[in-house]
C-alpha positions as CSV (number, residue, x, y, z in Angstrom):
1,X,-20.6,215.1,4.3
2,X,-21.3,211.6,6.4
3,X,-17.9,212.0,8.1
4,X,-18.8,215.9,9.2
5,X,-22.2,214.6,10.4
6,X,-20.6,212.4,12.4
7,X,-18.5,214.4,13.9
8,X,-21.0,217.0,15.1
9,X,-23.4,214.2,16.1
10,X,-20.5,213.1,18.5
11,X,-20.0,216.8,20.1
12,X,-23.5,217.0,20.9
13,X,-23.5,213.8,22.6
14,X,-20.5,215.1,24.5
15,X,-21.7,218.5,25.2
16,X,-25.3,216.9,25.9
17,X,-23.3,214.7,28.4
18,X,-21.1,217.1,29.6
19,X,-24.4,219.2,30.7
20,X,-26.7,216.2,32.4
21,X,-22.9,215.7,34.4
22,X,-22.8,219.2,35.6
23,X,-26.5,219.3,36.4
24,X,-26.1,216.1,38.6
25,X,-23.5,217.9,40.2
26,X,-25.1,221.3,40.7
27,X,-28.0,219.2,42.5
């Protein structure tokens, strides 16, 4: 359970990255 937390905690940092990125880009 902590270790499939952790793992989806860490793709929403990346896609919540991924998306500030492209926004900064689009701009």
């Amino acid at each position: 359970m902590i270790r499939t937390h952790r793992l989806l905690g860490l793709l929403l940092n990346a896609s919540y990255v991924r998306g500030t990125l492209v926004d900064g880009v689009q701009s």
